[in-house]
C-alpha positions, 0 to 999 in steps of 0.5 A: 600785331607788333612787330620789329626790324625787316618785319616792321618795315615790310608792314610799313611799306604795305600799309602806304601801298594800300593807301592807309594813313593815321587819319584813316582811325576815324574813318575806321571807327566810323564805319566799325561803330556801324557795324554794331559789333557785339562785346566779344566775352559774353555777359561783359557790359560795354560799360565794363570796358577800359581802353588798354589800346596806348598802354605800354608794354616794354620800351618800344612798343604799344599794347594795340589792343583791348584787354577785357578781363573774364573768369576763366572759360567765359565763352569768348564770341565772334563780333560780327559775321564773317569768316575764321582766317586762321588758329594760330597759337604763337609765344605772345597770344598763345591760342589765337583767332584771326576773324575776317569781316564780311567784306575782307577790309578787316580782321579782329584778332582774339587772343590768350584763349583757353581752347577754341570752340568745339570743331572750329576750323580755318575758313569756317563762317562765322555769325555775329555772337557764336561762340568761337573760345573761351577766355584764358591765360594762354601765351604771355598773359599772367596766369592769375590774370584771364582776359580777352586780348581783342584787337581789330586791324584795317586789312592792307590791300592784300587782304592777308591776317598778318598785314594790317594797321591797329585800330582802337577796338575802344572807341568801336564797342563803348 
């Protein structure tokens, strides 16, 4: 969730107001590692993951994320329970997921899919390990190279899918 100018400083403002700081990732990582979330491409082991969440991806900004690389239409599933915010489909991500924890405090992000699961929807629940897509190169992902694009982002007070502060999905699934 990068974004610049009037955006970025809205986002700023939001994440003091919900009193959350750089030394809130340990405590977030803490209590995601509780969580037990699952990987979310099925058949990828947890020690197949590598940490892409610092790499750079221009000149101002960071990758923020997971790349889990996955043959094309490897079922892509929902980490934990919880609820679908919101399919969206945007020039970066392409075929987007935002996934609401069971207490709203956070949001995985699932993104570069190839199609969403059959009938999924807006608002529907979801149960650790359904499967929600499958793996592509949609939005800015190089065509030859199909992953999963996974992220997880500590809510703002507000609870909305596009406010929040990105955490190392890392440290939580290895």
């Amino acid at each position: 969730m990068t974004c610049s100018g009037a955006a970025a400083t809205a986002l700023a403002a939001a994440v003091l107001a919900a009193g959350v700081s750089a030394g809130a990732d340990d405590d977030a990582i803490r209590d995601l590692r509780e969580r037990h979330l699952v990987v979310p491409v099925q058949g990828v082991d947890r020690d197949a993951l590598h940490d892409s969440f610092g790499d750079r991806r221009d000149a101002t900004r960071r990758h923020e994320a997971l790349d889990i690389p996955a043959p094309r239409n490897t079922p892509v599933i929902a980490v934990d329970d919880g609820t679908v915010a919101k399919l969206f489909r945007s020039k970066p991500g392409g075929i987007t997921i935002y996934h609401y924890d069971p207490s709203r405090t956070y949001a995985y992000y699932y993104a570069h899919l190839a199609r969403y699961a059959e009938g999924l929807k807006a608002g529907d629940t979801l149960r650790r390990g359904e499967i929600i897509g499958y793996v592509g190169t949609t939005g800015n992902a190089p065509p030859a190279t199909p992953h999963l694009h996974f992220a997880i982002f500590k809510l703002a007070a507000a609870a909305r899918w596009w406010e929040g502060v990105a955490i190392d999905p890392y440290p939580v699934l290895k």
